[in-house]
C-alpha positions as CSV (number, residue, x, y, z in Angstrom):
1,X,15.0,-15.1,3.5
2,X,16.1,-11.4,4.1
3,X,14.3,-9.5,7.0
4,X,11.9,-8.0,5.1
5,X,10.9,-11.0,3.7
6,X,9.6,-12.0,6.6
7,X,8.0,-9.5,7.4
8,X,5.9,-8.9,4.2
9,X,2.6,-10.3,5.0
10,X,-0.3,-9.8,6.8
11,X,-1.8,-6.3,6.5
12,X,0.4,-3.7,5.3
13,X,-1.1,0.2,5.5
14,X,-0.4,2.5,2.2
15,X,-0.4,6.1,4.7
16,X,-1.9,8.7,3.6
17,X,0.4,12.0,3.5
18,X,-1.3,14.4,5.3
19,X,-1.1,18.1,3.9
20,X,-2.3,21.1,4.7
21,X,-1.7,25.0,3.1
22,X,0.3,23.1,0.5
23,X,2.7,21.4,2.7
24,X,3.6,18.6,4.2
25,X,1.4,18.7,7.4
26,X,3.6,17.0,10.1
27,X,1.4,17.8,12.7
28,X,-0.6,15.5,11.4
29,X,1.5,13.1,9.9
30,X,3.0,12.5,13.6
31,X,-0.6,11.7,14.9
32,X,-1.0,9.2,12.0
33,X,1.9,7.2,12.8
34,X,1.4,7.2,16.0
35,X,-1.6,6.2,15.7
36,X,-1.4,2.9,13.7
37,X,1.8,2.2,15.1
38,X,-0.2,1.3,17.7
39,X,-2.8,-0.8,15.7
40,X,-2.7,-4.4,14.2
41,X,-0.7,-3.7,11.5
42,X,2.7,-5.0,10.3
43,X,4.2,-2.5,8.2
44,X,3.6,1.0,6.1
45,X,4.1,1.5,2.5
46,X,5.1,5.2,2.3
47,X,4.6,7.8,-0.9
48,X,3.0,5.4,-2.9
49,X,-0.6,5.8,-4.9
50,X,-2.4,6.1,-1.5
51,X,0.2,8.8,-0.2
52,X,0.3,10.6,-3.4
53,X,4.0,10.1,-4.1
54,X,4.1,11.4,-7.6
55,X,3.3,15.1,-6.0
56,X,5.8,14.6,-3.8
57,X,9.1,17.0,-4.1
58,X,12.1,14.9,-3.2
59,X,12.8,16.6,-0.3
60,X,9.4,16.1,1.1
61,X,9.4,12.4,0.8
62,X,12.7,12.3,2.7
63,X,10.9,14.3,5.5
64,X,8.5,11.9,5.4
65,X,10.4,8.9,5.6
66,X,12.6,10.6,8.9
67,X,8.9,11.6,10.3
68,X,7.9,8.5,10.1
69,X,10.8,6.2,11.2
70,X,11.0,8.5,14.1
71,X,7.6,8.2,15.5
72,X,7.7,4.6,14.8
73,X,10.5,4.4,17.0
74,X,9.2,6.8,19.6
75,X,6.2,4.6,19.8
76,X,8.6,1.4,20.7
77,X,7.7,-0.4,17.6
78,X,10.0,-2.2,14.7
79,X,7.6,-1.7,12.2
80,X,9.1,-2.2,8.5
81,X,8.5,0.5,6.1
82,X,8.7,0.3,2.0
83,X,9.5,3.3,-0.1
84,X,7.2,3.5,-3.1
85,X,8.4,4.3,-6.2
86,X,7.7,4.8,-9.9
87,X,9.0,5.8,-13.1
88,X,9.1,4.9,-16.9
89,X,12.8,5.8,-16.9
90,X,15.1,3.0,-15.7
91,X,17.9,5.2,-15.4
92,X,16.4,7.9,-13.3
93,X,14.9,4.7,-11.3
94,X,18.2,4.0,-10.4
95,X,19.6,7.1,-9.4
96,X,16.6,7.2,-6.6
97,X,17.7,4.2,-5.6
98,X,21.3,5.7,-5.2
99,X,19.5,9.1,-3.5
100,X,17.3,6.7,-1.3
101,X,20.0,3.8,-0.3
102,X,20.7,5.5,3.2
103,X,17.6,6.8,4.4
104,X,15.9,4.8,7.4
105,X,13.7,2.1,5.0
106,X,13.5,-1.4,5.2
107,X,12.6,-1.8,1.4
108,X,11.4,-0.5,-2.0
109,X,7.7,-0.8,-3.9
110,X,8.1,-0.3,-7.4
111,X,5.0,0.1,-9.7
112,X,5.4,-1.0,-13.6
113,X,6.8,1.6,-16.1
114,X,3.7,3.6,-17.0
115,X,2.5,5.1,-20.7
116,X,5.8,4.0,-22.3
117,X,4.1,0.8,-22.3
118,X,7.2,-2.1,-22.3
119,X,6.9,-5.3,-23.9
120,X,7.5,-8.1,-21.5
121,X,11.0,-8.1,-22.5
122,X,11.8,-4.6,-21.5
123,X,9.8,-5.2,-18.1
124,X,12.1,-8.2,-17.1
125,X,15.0,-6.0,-18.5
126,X,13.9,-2.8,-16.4
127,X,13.3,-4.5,-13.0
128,X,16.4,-7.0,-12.9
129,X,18.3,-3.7,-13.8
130,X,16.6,-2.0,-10.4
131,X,17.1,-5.2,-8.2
132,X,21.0,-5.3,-9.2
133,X,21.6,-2.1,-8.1
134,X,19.4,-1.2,-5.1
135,X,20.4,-1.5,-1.4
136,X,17.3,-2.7,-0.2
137,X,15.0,-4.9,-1.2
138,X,12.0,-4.8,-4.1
139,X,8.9,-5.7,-4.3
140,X,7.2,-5.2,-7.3
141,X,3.8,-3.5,-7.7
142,X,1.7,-4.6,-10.6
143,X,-1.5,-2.5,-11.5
144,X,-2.0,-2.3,-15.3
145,X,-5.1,-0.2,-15.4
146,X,-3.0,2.8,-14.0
147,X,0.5,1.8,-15.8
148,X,-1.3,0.1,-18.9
149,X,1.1,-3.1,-18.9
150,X,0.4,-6.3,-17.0
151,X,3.3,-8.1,-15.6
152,X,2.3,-11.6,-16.9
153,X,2.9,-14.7,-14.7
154,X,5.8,-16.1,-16.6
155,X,7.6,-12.6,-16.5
156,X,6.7,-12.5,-12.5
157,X,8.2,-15.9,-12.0
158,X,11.4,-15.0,-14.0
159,X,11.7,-12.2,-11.4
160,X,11.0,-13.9,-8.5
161,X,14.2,-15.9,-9.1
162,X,16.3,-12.8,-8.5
163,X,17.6,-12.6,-5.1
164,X,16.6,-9.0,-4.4
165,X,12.9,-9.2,-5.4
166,X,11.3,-10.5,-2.5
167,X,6.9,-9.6,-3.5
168,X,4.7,-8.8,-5.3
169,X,1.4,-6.0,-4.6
170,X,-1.2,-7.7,-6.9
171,X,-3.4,-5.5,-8.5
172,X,-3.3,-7.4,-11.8
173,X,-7.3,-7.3,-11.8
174,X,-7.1,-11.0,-13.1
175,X,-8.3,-13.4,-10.2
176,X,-7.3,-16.0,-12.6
177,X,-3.8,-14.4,-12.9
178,X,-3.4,-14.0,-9.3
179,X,-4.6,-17.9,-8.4
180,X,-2.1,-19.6,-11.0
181,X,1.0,-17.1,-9.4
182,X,0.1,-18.2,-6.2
183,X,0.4,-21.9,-7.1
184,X,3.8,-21.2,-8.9
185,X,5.8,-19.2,-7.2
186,X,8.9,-19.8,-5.3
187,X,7.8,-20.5,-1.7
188,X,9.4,-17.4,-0.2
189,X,7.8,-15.0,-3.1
190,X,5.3,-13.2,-1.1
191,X,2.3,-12.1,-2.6
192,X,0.1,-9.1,-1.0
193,X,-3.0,-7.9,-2.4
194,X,-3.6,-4.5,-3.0
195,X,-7.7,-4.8,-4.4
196,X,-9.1,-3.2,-0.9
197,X,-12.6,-5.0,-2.5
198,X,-10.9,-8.7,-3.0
199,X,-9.3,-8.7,0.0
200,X,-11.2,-11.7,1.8
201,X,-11.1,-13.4,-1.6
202,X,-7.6,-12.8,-2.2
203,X,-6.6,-14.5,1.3
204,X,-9.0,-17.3,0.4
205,X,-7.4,-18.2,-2.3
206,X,-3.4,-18.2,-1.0
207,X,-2.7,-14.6,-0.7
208,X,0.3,-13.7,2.3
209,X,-1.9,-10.1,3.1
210,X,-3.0,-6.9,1.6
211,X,-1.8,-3.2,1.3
212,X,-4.8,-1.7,1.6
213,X,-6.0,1.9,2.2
214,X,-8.9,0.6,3.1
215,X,-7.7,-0.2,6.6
216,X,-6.8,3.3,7.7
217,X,-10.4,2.7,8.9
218,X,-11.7,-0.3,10.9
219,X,-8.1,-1.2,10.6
220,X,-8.3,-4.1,13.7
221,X,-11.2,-5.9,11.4
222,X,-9.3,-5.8,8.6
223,X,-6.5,-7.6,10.4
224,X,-9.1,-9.9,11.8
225,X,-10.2,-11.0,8.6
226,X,-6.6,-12.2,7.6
227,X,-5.6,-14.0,11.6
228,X,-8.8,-15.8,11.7
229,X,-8.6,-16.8,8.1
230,X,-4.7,-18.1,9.3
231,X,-6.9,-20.0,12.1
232,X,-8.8,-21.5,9.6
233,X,-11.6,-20.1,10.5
234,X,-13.0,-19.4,7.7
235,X,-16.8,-18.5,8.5
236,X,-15.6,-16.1,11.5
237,X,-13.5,-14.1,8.4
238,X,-16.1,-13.9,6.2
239,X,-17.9,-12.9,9.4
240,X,-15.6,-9.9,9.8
241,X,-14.8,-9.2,6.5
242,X,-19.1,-8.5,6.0
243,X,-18.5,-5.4,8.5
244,X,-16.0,-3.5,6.3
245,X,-16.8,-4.9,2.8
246,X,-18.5,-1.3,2.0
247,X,-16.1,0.6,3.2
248,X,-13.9,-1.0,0.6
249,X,-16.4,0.5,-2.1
250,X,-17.2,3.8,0.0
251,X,-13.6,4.8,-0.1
252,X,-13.6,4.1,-3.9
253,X,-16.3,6.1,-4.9
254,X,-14.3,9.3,-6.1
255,X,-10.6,9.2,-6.6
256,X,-8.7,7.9,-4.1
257,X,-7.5,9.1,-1.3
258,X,-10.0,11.6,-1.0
259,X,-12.5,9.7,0.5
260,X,-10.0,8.4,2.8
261,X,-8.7,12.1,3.8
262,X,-12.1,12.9,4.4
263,X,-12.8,10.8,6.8
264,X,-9.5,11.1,8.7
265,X,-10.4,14.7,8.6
266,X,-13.4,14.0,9.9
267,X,-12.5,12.0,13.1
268,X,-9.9,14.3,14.3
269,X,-6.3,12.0,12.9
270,X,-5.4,14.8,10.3
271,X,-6.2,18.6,10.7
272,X,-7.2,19.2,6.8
273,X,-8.7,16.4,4.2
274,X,-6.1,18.3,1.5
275,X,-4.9,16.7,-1.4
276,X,-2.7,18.1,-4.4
277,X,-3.7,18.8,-7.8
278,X,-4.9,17.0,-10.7
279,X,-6.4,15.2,-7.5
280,X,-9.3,17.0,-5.8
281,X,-11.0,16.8,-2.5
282,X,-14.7,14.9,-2.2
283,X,-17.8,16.4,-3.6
284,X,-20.9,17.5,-1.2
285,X,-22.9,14.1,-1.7
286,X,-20.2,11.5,-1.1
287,X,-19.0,14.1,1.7
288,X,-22.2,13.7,3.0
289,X,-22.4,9.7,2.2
290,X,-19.1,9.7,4.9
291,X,-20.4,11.4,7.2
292,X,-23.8,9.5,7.3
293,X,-21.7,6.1,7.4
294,X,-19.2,7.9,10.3
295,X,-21.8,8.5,12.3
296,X,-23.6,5.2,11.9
297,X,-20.7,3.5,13.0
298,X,-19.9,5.7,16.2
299,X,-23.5,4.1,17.0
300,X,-22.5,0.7,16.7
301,X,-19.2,1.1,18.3
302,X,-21.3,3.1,21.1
């Protein structure tokens, strides 16, 4: 089992990239890390969906990896950190992997091709083609309603032979999907979630953790839910998991990360709730929805 394969499980955090003017804001982004480098979680998942990766220029996802790796280290921690990446070109997919083999990362999350749409075939073809060339290892990140092609079971288990495929992020949308992988696969194939509303469900039924954007808020319940499920205590996590379930549909409610920048914004971790075109910041009434819930939950906590 290779080091990251030990590490990939519990709850993983997709970080937001901060921005702010139309840059990288690493002000902010140093706070951030920081920050939940000092929470319960056990590893980041960087420039992926939640951190806006495909608006990334290549220059500013390597400042973002060095930002991150430092403050991590700063902060006295050996927190793993997964690259995300994406493409419907294999060959340019491999040339990142060339670009990316000596920067300070302990792995690789690669979505599905997207649009080109591959037939099973082709997706077996593409990713064994990634995982004999790359440095580090993959874990695979299936989410057909954004890439339009499912990864089907006997196509995941082919992969998860392959030496340098180590997980899978599960957004296959298919609960029935997800349960028979879980009773199939290889013993050391971890398998995340990363359906922020199916988390507790997801653990119930075998899952090793979740990547979920989600937990940049509440983030020790979120690990809660998972160690107490681990316990077996399995009315205390459903217990838990009742205090941030909404959150998991609040921070859905417009594209994300929006609603996730917003609040960030809003308690003082990043300076500006920015995000880069086609995406766009929160409207006035699920603004206001945040701040309503923000505020109800400093009472709580008070």
């Amino acid at each position: 089992m290779t080091g990251l394969q030990e590490q990939l499980h519990g709850l993983w955090l997709p970080l937001v990239t901060p921005f702010r003017d139309g840059t990288l804001d690493e002000r902010s982004l140093r706070r951030l890390t920081r920050h939940y480098s000092g929470q319960a979680v056990d590893g980041f998942v960087l420039g992926a969906t939640s951190g806006e990766g495909m608006t990334l220029r290549d220059a500013e996802l390597e400042r973002l990896v060095t930002i991150v790796r430092d403050e991590i280290a700063t902060n006295h921690s050996k927190l793993p950190i997964c690259l995300g990446l994406s493409g419907a070109d294999t060959s340019r997919l491999k040339a990142r992997l060339d670009e990316t083999a000596d920067w300070p990362i302990d792995g690789y999350l690669i979505a599905s091709p997207y649009y080109v749409r591959p037939s099973q075939r082709g997706l077996l073809a593409h990713f064994e083609a990634l995982a004999d060339h790359a440095a580090w290892p993959l874990a695979l990140y299936n989410i057909p309603y954004r890439t339009s092609v499912n990864i089907n079971n006997q196509t995941l288990l082919r992969l998860a032979e392959h030496q340098n495929i180590i997980g899978l992020k599960d957004c296959g949308a298919s609960r029935e999907q997800s349960i028979a992988l879980l009773r199939d696969r290889p013993k050391d194939f971890r398998v995340l979630t990363g359906e922020d509303a199916n988390y507790f469900e997801a653990l119930s039924d075998g899952a090793d953790g979740g990547i979920l954007l989600s937990a940049h808020l509440e983030t020790a319940t979120f690990a809660a839910v998972h160690a107490e499920l681990k316990r077996g205590n399995h009315d205390a996590a459903l217990a838990r998991w009742h205090e941030v379930a909404e959150l998991t549909r609040l921070l859905f409610t417009e594209p994300s990360p929006a609603p996730a920048k917003y609040w960030l914004w809003r308690i003082g971790l990043i300076d500006s709730p920015e995000v880069r075109l086609p995406m766009v910041e929160v409207g006035s009434e699920l603004a206001a929805e945040l701040d309503r819930e923000i505020e109800r939950r400093i009472k709580v906590a008070a």
